[in-house]
C-alpha positions as a printed Julia matrix, in Angstrom:
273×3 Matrix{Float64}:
 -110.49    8.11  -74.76
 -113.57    9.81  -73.47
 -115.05   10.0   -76.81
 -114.43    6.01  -76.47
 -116.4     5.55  -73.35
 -119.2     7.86  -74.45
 -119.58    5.65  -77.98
 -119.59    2.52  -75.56
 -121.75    3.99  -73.39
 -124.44    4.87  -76.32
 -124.54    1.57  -77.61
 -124.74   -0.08  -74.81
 -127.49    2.05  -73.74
 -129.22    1.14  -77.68
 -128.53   -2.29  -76.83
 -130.52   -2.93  -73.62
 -132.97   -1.07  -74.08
 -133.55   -3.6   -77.38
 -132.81   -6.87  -75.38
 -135.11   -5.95  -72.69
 -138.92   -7.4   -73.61
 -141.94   -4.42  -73.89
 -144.51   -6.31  -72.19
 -148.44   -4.62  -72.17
 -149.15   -4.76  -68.26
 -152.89   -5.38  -67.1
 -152.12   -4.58  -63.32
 -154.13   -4.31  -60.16
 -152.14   -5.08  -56.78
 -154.0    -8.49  -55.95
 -155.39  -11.29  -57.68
 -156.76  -13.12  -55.22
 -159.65  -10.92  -53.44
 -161.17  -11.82  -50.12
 -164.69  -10.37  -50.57
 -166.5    -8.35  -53.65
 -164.37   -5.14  -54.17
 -163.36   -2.36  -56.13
 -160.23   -2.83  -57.76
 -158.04   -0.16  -59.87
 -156.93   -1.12  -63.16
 -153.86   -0.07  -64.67
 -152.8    -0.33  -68.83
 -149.27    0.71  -69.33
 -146.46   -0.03  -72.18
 -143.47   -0.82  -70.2
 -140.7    -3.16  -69.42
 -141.29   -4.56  -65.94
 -138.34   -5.95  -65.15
 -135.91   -3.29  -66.04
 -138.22   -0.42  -66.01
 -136.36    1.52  -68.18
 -138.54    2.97  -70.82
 -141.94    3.42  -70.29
 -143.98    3.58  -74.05
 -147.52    5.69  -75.14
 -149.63    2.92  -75.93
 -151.02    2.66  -79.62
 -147.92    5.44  -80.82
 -147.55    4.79  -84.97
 -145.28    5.64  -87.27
 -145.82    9.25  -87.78
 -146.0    10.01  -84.11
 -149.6     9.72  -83.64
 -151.43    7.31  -81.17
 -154.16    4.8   -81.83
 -156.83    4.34  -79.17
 -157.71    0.91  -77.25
 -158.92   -2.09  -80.09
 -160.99   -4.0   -77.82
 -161.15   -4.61  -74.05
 -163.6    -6.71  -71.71
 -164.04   -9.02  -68.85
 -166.1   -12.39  -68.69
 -167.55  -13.29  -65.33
 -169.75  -16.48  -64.82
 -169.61  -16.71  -69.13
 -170.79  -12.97  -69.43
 -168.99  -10.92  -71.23
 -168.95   -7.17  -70.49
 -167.67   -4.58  -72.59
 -164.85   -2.23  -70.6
 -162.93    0.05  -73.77
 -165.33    2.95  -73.09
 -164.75    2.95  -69.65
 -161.19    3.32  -69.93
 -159.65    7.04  -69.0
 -155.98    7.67  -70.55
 -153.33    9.02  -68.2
 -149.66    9.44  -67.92
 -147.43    6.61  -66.1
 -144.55    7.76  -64.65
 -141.58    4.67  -64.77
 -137.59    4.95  -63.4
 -136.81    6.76  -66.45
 -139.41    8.31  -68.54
 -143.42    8.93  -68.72
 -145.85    7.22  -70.89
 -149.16    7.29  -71.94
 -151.59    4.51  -70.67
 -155.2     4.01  -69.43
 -156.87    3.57  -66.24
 -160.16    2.38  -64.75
 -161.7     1.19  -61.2
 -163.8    -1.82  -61.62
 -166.71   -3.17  -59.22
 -166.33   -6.82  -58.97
 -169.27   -7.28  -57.17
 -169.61  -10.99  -56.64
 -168.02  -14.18  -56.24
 -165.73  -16.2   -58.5
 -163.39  -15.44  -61.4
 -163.05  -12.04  -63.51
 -161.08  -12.3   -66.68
 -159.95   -9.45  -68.49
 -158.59   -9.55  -71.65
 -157.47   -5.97  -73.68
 -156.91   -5.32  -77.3
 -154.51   -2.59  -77.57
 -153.75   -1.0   -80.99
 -150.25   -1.78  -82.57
 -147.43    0.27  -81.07
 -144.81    1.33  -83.61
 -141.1     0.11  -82.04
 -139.12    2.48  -84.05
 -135.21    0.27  -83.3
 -137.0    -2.32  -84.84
 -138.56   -0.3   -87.48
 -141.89   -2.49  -86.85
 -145.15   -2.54  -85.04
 -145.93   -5.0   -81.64
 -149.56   -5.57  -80.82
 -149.69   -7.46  -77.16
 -153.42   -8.95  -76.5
 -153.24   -9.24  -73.09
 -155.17  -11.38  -70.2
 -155.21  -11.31  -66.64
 -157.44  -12.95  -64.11
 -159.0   -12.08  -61.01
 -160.77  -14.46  -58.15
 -163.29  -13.23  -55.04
 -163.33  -15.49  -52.71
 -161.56  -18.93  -53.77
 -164.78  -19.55  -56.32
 -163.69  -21.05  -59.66
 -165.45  -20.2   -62.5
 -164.54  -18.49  -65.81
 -160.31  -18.8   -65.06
 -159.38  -21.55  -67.8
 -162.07  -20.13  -70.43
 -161.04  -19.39  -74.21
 -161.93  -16.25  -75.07
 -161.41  -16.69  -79.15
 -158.56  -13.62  -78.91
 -156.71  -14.16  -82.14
 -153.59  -14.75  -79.88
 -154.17  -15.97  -76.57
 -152.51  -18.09  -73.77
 -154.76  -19.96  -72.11
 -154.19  -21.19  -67.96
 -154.15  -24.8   -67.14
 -153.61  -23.91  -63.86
 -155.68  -20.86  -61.67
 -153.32  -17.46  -62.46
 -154.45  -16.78  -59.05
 -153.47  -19.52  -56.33
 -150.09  -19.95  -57.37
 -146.98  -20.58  -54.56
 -143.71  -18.97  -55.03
 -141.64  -22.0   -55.93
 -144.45  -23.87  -57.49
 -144.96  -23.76  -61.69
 -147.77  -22.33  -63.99
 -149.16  -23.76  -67.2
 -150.47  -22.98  -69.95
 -150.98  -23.55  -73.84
 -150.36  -21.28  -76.44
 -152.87  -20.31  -79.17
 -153.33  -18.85  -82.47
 -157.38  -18.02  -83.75
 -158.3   -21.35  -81.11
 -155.11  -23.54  -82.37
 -152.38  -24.49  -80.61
 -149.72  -22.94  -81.71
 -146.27  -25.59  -81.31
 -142.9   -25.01  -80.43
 -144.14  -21.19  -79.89
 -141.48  -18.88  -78.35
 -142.26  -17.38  -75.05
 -140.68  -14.47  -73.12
 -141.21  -14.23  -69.26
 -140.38  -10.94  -67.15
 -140.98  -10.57  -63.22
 -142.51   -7.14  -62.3
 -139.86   -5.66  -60.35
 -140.76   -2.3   -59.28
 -143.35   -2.11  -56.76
 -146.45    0.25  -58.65
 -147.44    3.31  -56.44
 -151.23    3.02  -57.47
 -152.47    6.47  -56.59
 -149.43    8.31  -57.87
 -149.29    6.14  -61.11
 -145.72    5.67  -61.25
 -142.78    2.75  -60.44
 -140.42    2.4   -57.29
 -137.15    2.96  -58.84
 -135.68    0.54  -56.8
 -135.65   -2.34  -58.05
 -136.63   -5.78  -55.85
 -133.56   -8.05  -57.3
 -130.67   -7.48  -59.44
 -129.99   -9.51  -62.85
 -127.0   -11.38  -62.62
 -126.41  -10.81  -66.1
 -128.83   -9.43  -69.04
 -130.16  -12.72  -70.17
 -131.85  -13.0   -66.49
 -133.99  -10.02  -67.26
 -136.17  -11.73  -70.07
 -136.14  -15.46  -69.17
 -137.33  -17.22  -73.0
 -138.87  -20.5   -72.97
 -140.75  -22.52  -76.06
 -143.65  -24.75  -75.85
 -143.86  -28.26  -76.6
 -145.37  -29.94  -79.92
 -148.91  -29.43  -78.08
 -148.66  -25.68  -77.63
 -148.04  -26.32  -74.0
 -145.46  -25.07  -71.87
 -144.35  -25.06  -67.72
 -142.85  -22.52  -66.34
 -141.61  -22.44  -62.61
 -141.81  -19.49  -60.48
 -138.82  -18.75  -57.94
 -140.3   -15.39  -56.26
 -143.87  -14.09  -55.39
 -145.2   -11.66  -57.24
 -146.41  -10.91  -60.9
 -145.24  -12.46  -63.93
 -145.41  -11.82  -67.25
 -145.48  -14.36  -70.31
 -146.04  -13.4   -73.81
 -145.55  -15.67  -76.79
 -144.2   -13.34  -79.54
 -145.79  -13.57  -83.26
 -148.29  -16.37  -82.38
 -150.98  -14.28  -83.96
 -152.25  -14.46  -87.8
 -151.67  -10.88  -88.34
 -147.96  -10.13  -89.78
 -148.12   -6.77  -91.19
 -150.0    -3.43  -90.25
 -149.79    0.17  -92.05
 -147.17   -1.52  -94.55
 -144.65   -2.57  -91.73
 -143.76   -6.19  -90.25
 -146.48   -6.37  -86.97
 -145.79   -8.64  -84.1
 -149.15   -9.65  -82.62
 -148.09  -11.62  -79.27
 -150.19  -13.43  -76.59
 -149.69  -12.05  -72.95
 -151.11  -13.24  -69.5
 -150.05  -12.22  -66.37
 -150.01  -14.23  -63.29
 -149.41  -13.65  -59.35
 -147.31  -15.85  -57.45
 -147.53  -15.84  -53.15
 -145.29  -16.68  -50.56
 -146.02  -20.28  -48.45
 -145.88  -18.6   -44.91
């Protein structure tokens, strides 16, 4: 019998940890800045609902790790380049450490900051294939709109139809999905909410947990978009959320194996108080 339980215990362990998204977080604790600030970026691998593994960015197949493919911001339509300003470090989730990268940034005037990173396929050895998540994430100083709803010509990207910044809890986002400037239809989309609070200066997750899945399938809500690319999403809770549109990218194979290159954009919800 206990041999039983252990077996059950194993595969159920295998089988969460593969129903559970891997979602490449661009995080900094808020969105919506009051004045010109320094802000502290964050890169990590994880899965931010669950939290329970915690990846090294660009790992391959035989164990070794790729660096960062591309990664800049575009403020007022100028683009500056960020990759070699990028220091690696070691986040620290619920369960396990993994390798990521870090900067602080100097947004230094008013309106809109987007960022938008390029990470090198990471090898997801269950699935015996490689996921490469091109990630965006925008930031506001005070309330001036300016760069939010830009295309930035990622070869998957979601683009905002709606400010990723001034969003209320209860309210919906928008956006369209795209493929090398296309819209990409009926495109499947995964959405996680970042549940564990980040401790910025220690680099690591709250293991508590701010809500509890009812059942698995509330961990990684999936959506699709409509005929247009398009698709509405509504947010029940403040806080960051994830989307990423999985395969929307013309790449399908890297180093020989099956490569999922996915468009991801985080967005920050707040309460109406």
């Amino acid at each position: 019998m206990f041999k039983k339980v252990v077996i059950s215990s194993v595969v159920a362990g295998f089988l969460a940890s593969s129903a559970f998204a891997h979602f490449q977080m661009l995080y900094t604790p808020e969105s919506a800045l009051e004045k010109p600030a320094t802000i502290p970026l964050k890169l990590v691998f994880t899965h931010p609902f669950a939290d329970e593994h915690t990846m090294d960015m660009g790992l391959q197949f035989d164990k070794s790790r790729e660096g960062i493919v591309d990664f800049f911001v575009l403020h007022k339509e100028k683009k500056t380049e960020l990759k070699g300003k990028l220091k690696e470090m070691k986040f620290k989730g619920s369960h396990n450490e993994g390798i990521g990268y870090e900067m602080d940034y100097q947004a230094r005037s008013m309106g809109d900051y987007v960022f938008a990173l390029t990470p090198a396929p990471y090898y997801e050895a269950n699935e015996e294939s490689y996921i490469q998540q091109i990630t965006k994430m925008v930031l506001n100083v005070a309330g001036a709109p300016t760069d939010w709803d830009a295309e930035l010509g990622l070869k998957a990207e979601i683009v905002p139809l709606m400010k990723p910044y001034s969003i209320w809890a209860g309210s919906t986002f928008t956006g369209i999905v795209k493929s090398e400037g296309k819209p990409v239809p009926f495109a499947e989309i995964e959405v996680e909410y970042l549940n564990h609070d980040v401790d910025i200066k220690k680099n690591m997750t709250n293991k508590k947990g701010k809500v509890e899945a009812p059942q698995d399938s509330f961990v990684t809500l999936t959506i699709k978009a409509n005929e247009r690319g398009e698709f509405t999403f509504g947010i029940p809770r403040a806080g960051w959320w994830g989307f990423a549109a999985l395969g929307v990218g013309p790449d399908k194979e890297y180093k020989g194996k099956e490569l999922s290159q996915d468009a991801v954009i985080w967005i920050q919800a707040k309460d109406m108080k």
